[in-house]
C-alpha positions in Angstrom: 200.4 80.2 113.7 201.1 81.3 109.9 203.2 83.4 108.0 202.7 87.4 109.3 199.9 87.5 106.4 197.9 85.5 108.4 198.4 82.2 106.1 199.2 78.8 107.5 201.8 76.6 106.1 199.9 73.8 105.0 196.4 72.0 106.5 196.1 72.7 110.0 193.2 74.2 111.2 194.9 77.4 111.5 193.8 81.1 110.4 194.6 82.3 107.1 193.4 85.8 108.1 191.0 87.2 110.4 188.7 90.4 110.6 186.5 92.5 112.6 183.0 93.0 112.1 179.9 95.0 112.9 177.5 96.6 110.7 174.7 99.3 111.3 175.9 101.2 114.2 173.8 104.1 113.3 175.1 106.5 116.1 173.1 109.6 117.1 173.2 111.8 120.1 169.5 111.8 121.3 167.0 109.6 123.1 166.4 105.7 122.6 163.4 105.0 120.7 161.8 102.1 118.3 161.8 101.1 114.3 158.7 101.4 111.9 158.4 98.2 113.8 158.6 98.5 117.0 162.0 97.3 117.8 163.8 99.5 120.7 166.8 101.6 119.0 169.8 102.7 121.0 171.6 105.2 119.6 173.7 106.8 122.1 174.6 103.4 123.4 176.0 102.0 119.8 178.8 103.9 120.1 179.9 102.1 123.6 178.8 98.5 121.7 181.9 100.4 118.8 184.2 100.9 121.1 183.9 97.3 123.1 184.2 96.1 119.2 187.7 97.6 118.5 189.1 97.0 122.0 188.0 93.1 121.1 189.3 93.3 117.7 193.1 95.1 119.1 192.9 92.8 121.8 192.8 90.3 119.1 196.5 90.3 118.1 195.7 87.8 114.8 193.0 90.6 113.2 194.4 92.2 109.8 191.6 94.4 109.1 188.0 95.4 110.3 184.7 96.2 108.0 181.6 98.1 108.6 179.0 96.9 106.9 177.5 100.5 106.3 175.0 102.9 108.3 177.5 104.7 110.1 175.0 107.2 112.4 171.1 107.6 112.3 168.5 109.4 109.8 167.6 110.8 113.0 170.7 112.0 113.8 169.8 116.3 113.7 171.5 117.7 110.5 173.5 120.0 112.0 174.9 117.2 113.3 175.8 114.9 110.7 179.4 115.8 109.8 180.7 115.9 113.4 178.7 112.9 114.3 180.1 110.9 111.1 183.5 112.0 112.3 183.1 111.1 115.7 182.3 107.5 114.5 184.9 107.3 112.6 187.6 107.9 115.0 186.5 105.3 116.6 187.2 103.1 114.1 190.4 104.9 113.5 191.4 103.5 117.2 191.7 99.8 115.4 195.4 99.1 115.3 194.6 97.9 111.6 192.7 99.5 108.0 188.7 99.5 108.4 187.1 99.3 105.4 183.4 101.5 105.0 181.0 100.3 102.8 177.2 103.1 102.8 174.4 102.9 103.6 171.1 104.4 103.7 171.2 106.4 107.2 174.9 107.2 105.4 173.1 109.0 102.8 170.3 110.7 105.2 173.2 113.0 106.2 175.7 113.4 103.9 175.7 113.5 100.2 178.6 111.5 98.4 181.0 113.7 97.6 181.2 114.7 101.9 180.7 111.2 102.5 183.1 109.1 100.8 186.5 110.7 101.9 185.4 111.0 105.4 184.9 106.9 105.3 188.1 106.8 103.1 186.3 105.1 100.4 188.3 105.3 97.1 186.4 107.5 95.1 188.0 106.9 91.6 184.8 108.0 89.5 182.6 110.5 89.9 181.1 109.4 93.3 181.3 105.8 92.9 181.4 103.9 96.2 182.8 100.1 94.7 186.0 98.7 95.4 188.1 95.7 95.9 191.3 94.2 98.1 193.5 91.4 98.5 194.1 90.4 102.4 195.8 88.1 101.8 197.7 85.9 98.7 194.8 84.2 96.6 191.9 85.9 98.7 189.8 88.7 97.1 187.2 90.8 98.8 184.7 92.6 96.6 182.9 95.8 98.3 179.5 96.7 96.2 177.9 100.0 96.3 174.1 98.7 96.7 173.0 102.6 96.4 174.6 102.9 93.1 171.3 103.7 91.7 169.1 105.0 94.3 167.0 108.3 95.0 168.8 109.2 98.6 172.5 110.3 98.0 173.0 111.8 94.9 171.5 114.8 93.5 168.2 115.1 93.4 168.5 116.0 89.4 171.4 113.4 89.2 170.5 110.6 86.2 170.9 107.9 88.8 168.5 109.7 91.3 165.9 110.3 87.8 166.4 106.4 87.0 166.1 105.4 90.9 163.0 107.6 91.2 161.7 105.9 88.0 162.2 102.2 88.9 159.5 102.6 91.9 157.0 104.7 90.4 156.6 101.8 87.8 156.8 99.2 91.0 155.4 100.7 94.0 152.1 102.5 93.8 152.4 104.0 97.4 152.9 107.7 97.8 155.2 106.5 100.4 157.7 104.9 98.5 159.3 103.8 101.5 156.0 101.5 102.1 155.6 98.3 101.2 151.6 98.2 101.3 150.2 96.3 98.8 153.4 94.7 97.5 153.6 91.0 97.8 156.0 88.6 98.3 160.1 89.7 96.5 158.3 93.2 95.5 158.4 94.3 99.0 162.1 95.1 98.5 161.1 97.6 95.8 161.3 100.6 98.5 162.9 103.8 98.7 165.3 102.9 101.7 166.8 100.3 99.7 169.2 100.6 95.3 170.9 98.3 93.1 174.2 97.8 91.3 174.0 100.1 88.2 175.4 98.8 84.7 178.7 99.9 84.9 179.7 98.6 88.3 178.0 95.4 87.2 180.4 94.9 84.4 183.3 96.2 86.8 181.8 93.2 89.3 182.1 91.1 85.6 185.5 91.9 85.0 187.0 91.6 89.0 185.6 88.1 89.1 186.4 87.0 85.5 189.8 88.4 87.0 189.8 86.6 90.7 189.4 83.4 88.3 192.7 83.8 86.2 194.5 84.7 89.7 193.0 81.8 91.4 191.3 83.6 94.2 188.6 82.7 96.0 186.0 86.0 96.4 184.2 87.0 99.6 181.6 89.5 98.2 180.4 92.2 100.7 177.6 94.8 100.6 174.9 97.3 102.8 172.1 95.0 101.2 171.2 91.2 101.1 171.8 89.9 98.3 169.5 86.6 98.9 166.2 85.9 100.2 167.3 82.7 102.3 169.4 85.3 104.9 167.2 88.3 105.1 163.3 89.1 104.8 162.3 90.3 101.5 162.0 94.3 102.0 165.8 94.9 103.1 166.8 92.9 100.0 169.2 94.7 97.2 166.3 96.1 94.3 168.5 93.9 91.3 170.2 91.4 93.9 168.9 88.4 91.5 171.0 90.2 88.3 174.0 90.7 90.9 173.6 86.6 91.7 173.3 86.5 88.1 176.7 87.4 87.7 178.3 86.0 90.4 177.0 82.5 89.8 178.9 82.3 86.2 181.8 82.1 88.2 182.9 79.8 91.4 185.4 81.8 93.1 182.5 83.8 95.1 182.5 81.5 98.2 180.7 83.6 100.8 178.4 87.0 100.7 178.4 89.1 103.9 175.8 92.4 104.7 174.0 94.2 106.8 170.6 96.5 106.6 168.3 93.5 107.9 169.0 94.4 111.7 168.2 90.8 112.7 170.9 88.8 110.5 170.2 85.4 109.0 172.1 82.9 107.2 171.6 80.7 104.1 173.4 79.1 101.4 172.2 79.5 97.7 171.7 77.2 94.9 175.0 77.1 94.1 176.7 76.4 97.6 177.3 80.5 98.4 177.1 81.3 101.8 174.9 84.0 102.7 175.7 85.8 106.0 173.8 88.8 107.1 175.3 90.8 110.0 172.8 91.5 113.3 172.9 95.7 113.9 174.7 97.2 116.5 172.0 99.6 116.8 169.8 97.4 118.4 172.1 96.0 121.3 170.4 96.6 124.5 172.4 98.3 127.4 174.3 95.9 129.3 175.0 93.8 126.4 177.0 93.8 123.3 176.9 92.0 120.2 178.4 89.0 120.9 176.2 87.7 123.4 172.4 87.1 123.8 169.6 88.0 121.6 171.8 91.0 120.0 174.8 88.9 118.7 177.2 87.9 116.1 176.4 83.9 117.0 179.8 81.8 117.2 179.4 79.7 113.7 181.5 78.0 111.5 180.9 77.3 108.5 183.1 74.3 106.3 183.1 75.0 102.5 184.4 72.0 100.6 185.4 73.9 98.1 186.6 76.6 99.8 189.0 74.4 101.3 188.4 76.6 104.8 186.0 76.9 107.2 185.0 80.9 108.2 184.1 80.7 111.9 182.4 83.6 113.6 183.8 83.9 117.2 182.8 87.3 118.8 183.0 90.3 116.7 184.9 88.8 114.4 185.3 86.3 111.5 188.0 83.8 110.7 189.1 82.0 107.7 190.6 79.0 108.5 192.0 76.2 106.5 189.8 72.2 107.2 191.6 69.6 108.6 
């Protein structure tokens, strides 16, 4: 194998560092039932698919750490239940012999404003709510965590000047009374919705700065975040509100090699203009009994993907994803 950091010694096909993954479990304790859409939602049953995901990732001896991609329990989850149910979650998690990084989400917010939030998930909260971090796994590897409801009407205040500027931004782009509808919206506009934010100014010059950074260090950057942040991996109305200004930024640099999410609960890949791998995570939620998310209709499909520049490949086997150096 490698070093105890997970690095190899040279070219040989070998992981640099592995992680658990899983996204959108969106636990509650009441009845199955469906999306706007009509998909079936299982939300007693995500915690089992939780659990079979950190007895695969400990039974993985090579993992260093685990990430949620956000949506910890349900909107529907019964307010009175929120905080036990968010804690019951996350001692799941906790039984990962390794850190678990958080990232919110939307069903997050549903139940618990930020300042309840955040320290439950153990997300460093440095300013004033913000939910935007980074680590190093590993020498000459950054990962970048977004908060993609920086600016956003659920989660703050509701007289908060990112709630007024959130609630602002729709009226003036969707018409609907239900600003969580996309009627009438066409084409990229139908990401203009209630359920979904952006990256405010100051964590985009923070995102600035960390890759401006990653580039003097040498690093190469795997960007992660609730919301898609391209229209090739994810249908338009899940997408981040100012994903193209976020791609904005990242593209003035190359050391962003890969961008993982969640939200869209049926995953999708692409790779953008400028070679950026796009890898949207399928939802736990949504994992029928008898099956998990590594299998069937419901999973994280086995793929490997070699970045030339990268100088790795990142391989998806079950539940988790691997960087490994190419031949």
């Amino acid at each position: 194998m490698g070093s105890a950091n997970g690095l190899t010694n040279g070219r040989g096909g070998h992981p640099l560092f592995a992680f658990g993954v899983i996204t959108d479990v969106q636990y509650a304790d009441i009845p199955n039932g469906h999306s706007f859409l009509g998909v079936p939602r299982f939300y007693r049953h995500s915690m089992l698919v939780l659990q079979r995901a950190v007895k695969s990732w400990n039974n993985n001896k090579n993992l260093n750490f685990a990430i949620h991609f956000g949506d910890i329990v349900d909107g529907k989850c019964p307010k009175d239940q929120s905080l036990n149910a968010v804690k019951k979650v996350v001692d799941e998690f906790e039984n990962f012999k390794g850190p678990v990084y958080h990232m919110i989400g939307n069903h997050c917010l549903y139940n618990l404003p930020r300042d309840k939030l955040l320290p439950l998930l153990k997300i460093p909260n440095l300013d004033g709510g913000r939910a935007y971090y980074e680590f190093s796994p590993a020498p000459g590897y950054r990962f970048v965590v977004l908060d993609g409801y920086d600016i956003s009407a659920i989660g703050w205040p509701h007289d908060h000047p990112k709630t007024l500027e959130a609630l602002k931004f729709l009226r003036e782009r969707n018409s609907n009374s239900d600003k969580n509808s996309p009627n009438g919206l066409e084409g990229l506009d139908r990401r203009f919705l209630m359920f979904n934010g952006a990256v405010g100014e100051e964590q985009m010059e923070w995102l600035d700065c960390v890759l401006r950074d990653a580039i003097n260090m040498k690093q190469k950057v795997v960007v992660c975040c609730h919301l898609p942040l391209d229209p090739g991996a994810s249908s338009q109305e899940p997408l981040l509100w100012n994903y193209d200004e976020v791609m904005d930024v990242i593209h003035q640099y190359d050391c962003v090699k890969v961008c993982l999410a969640g939200h869209d609960h049926e995953g999708g890949h692409s790779i953008d203009s400028h070679g950026i791998h796009h890898r949207v995570l399928e939802a736990a939620l949504e994992c029928p009994p008898g099956h998990d998310i590594y299998d069937g209709g419901h999973s994280i499909d086995p793929h490997r993907i070699h970045h030339p520049v990268l100088e790795a490949a990142l391989e998806y086997p079950p539940g988790t994803i691997m960087l490994e150096q190419m031949e």
